[in-house]
C-alpha positions as a Markdown table, in Angstrom:
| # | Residue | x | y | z |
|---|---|---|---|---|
| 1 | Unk | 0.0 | 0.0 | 0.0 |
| 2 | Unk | 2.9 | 2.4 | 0.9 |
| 3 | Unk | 4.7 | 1.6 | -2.6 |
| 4 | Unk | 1.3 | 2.5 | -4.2 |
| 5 | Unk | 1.2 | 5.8 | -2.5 |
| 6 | Unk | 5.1 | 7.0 | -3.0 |
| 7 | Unk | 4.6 | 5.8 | -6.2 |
| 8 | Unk | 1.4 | 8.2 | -7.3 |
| 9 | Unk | 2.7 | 11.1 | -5.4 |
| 10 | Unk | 5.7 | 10.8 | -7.5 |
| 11 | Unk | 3.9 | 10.3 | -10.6 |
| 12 | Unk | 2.1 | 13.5 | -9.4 |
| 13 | Unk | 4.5 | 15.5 | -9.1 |
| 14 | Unk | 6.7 | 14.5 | -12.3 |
| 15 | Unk | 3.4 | 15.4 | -14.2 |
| 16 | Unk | 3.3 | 19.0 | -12.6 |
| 17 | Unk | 6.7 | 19.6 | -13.6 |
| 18 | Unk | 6.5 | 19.0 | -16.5 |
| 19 | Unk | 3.1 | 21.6 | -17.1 |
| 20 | Unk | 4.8 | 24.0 | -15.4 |
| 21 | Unk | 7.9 | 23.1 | -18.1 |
| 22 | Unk | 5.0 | 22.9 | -20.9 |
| 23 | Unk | 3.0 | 26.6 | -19.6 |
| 24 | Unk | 6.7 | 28.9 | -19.1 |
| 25 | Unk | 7.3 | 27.5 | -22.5 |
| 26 | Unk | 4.1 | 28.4 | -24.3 |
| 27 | Unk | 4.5 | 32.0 | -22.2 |
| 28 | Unk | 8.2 | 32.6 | -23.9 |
| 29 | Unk | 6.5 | 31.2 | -27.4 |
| 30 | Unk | 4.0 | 34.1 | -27.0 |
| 31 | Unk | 6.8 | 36.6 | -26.3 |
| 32 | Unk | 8.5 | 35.7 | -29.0 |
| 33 | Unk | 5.7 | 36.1 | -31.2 |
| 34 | Unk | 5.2 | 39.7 | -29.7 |
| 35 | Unk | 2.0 | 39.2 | -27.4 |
| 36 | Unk | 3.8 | 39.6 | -24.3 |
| 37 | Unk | 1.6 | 42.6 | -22.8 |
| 38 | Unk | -1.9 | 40.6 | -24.1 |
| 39 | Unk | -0.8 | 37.7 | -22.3 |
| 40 | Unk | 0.1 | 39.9 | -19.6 |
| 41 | Unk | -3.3 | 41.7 | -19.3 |
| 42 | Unk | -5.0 | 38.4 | -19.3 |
| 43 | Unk | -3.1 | 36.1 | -16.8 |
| 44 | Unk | -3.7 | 39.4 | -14.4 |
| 45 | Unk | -7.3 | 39.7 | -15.3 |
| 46 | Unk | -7.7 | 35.7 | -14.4 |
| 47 | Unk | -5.7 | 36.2 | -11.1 |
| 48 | Unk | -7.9 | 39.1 | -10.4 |
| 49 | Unk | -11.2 | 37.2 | -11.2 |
| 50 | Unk | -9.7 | 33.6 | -9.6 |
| 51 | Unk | -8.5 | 35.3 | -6.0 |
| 52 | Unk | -5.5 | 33.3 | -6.3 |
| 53 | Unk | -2.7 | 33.6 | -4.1 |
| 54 | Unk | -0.2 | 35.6 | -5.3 |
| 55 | Unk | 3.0 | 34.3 | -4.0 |
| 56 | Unk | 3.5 | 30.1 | -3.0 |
| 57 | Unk | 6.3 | 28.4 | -2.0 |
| 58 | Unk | 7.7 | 27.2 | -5.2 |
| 59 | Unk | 7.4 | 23.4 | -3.7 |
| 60 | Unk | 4.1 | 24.1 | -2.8 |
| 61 | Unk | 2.9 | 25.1 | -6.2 |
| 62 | Unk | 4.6 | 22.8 | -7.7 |
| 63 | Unk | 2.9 | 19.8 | -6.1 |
| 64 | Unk | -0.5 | 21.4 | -5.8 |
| 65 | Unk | -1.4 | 23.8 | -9.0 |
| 66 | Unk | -1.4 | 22.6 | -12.6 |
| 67 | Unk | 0.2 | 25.8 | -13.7 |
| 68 | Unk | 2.7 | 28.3 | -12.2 |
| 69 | Unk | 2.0 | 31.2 | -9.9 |
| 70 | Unk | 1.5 | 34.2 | -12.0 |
| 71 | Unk | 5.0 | 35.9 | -10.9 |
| 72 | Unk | 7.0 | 32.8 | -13.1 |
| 73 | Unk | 4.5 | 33.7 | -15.8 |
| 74 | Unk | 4.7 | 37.3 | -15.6 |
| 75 | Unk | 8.8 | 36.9 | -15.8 |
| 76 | Unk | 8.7 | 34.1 | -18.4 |
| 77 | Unk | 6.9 | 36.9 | -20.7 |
| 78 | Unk | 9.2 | 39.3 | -20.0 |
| 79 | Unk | 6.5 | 41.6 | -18.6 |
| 80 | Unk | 7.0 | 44.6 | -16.2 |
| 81 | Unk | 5.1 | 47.3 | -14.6 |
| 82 | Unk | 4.8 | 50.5 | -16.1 |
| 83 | Unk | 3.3 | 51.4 | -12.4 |
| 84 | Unk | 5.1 | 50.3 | -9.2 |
| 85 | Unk | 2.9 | 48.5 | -6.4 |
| 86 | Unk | 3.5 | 49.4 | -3.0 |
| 87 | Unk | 4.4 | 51.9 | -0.7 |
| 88 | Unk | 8.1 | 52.9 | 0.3 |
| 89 | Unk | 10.1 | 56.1 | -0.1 |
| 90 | Unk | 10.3 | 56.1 | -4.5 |
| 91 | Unk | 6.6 | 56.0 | -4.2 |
| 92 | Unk | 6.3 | 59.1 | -1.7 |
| 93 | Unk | 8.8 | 60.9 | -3.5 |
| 94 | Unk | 7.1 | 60.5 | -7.0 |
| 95 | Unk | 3.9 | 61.8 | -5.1 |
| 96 | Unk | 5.2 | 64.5 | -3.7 |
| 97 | Unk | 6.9 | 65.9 | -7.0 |
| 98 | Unk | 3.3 | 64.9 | -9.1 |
| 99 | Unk | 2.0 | 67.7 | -6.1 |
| 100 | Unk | 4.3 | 69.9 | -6.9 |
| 101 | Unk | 4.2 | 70.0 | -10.8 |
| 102 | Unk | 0.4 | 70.7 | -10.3 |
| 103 | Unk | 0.2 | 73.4 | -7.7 |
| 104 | Unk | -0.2 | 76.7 | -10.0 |
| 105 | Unk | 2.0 | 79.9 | -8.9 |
| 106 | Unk | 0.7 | 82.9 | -7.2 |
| 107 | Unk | 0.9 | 86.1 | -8.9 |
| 108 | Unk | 2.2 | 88.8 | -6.9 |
């Protein structure tokens, strides 16, 4: 019974690998073809409808989800924001100098 078991949950996880293999290659395919930013817009539009987690252990997804997380997508593309995420001090210094640029001058 145990040999069955080690034996499926290595079959499993051969199998993933190689989708994951299979999916990163399609992704560079459609970057090469020059739909990087369609692919893009779509694998965030399906995270976005899905709720998936953004970030798993790489282990983790590799056991458990039939394609990978949409970071290894998003870099098999080739695929960057034009906007940055997140807080920090870049962000609150590109705020502050957007506030400036659009307060008008006084006239004395």
């Amino acid at each position: 019974m145990r040999l069955v078991c080690i034996s499926l949950y290595s079959i499993t996880l051969t199998s993933r690998v190689f989708q994951h293999k299979l999916t990163l290659h399609t992704d560079a395919f459609s970057h090469k073809l020059g739909y990087s930013t369609e692919l893009a817009s779509s694998l965030i539009k399906l995270q976005i409808q899905n709720l998936s987690s953004m970030d798993a252990d790489w282990m983790y997804s590799a056991y458990h989800y039939s394609h990978p997380i949409l970071t290894e997508r998003l870099k098999a593309v080739g695929w960057t924001s034009e906007t940055k995420v997140g807080g920090g001090d870049d962000a609150k210094k590109a705020d502050e100098k957007k506030a400036e640029a659009n307060v008008p001058e006084k006239e004395l």
